[in-house]
Structures are given as C-alpha cells and as structure tokens.
N, C-alpha and C positions, 0 to 999 in steps of 0.2 A: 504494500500500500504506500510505501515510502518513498516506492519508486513513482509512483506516479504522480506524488505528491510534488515532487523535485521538476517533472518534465507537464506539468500540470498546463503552465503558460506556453508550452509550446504545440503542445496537444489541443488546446483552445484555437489559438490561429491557425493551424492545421485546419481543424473542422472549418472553422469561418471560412479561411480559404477556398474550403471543396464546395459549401454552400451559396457562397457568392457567385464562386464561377459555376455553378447549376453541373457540377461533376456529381453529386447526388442530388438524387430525387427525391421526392415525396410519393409517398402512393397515390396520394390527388394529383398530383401531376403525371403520375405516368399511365395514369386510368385516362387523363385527358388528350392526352397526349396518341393511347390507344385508341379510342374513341377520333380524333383527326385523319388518324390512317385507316382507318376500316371505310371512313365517308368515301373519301380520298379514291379505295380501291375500289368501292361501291359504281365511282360517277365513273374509273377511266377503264376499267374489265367487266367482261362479261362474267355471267353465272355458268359453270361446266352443268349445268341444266340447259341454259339458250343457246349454247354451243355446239351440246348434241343434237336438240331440236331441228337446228338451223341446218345442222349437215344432216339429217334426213333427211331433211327438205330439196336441200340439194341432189343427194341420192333419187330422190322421186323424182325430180326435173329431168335429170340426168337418164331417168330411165324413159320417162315418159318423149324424151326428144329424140332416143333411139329407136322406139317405136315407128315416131312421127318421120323419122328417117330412112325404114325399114319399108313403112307402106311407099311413098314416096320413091322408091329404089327399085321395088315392086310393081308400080305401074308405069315407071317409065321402059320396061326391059318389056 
C-alpha cells in the first residue's frame, strides 16, 4: 500500500492523461459510439436477406430471357 502511496501523484496524471485524451472510454460512450456504427452500416449495406432476394430475382430474369431466347431461335430456323 506504501507503494502506491509514494507513486500516488503520478498515477493520478496518468489516469487524467488517458481520460482527456478519450484513450479510455466510458461504457456511455462506447454504447454510443456503437449505436453511430450500426446507423452508419444500416444506411451504406444491404441486408444478406435483400441480397439473396435480389439474386433470385436475377436468376428468374436470367432464366426467363433464355427462354424468351430459345423461342425466338426456334422460329426463326
């Protein structure tokens, strides 16, 4: 206890140090912080739900214009 008694003052402006310069957080702050990045990846990525959707969708196009291709190749021979 003696010892920390002695480095007491240096231990002090340590912590201030790491506090000022925001090198430690708060749990409020880093809840808000997570909360910035989830918005964040919410507005610029899609959901791997509208991702698969969409390439179905693609896949159906894709099928549907080899069909539409198929006939087409079909009456012109």
């Amino acid at each position: 206890m003696e010892q920390f008694l002695q480095y007491s003052p240096i231990l002090i402006v340590v912590v201030a140090f790491l506090i000022q310069q925001r090198i430690v957080v708060t749990p409020e702050q880093l809840e808000k912080k997570h909360r910035e990045i989830i918005e964040d990846v919410e507005e610029r990525f899609v959901s791997i739900h509208s991702f698969h959707d969409l390439k179905e969708q693609f896949s159906e196009m894709k099928d549907k214009i080899d069909k539409i291709y198929d006939c087409v190749i079909q009456n012109n021979m």
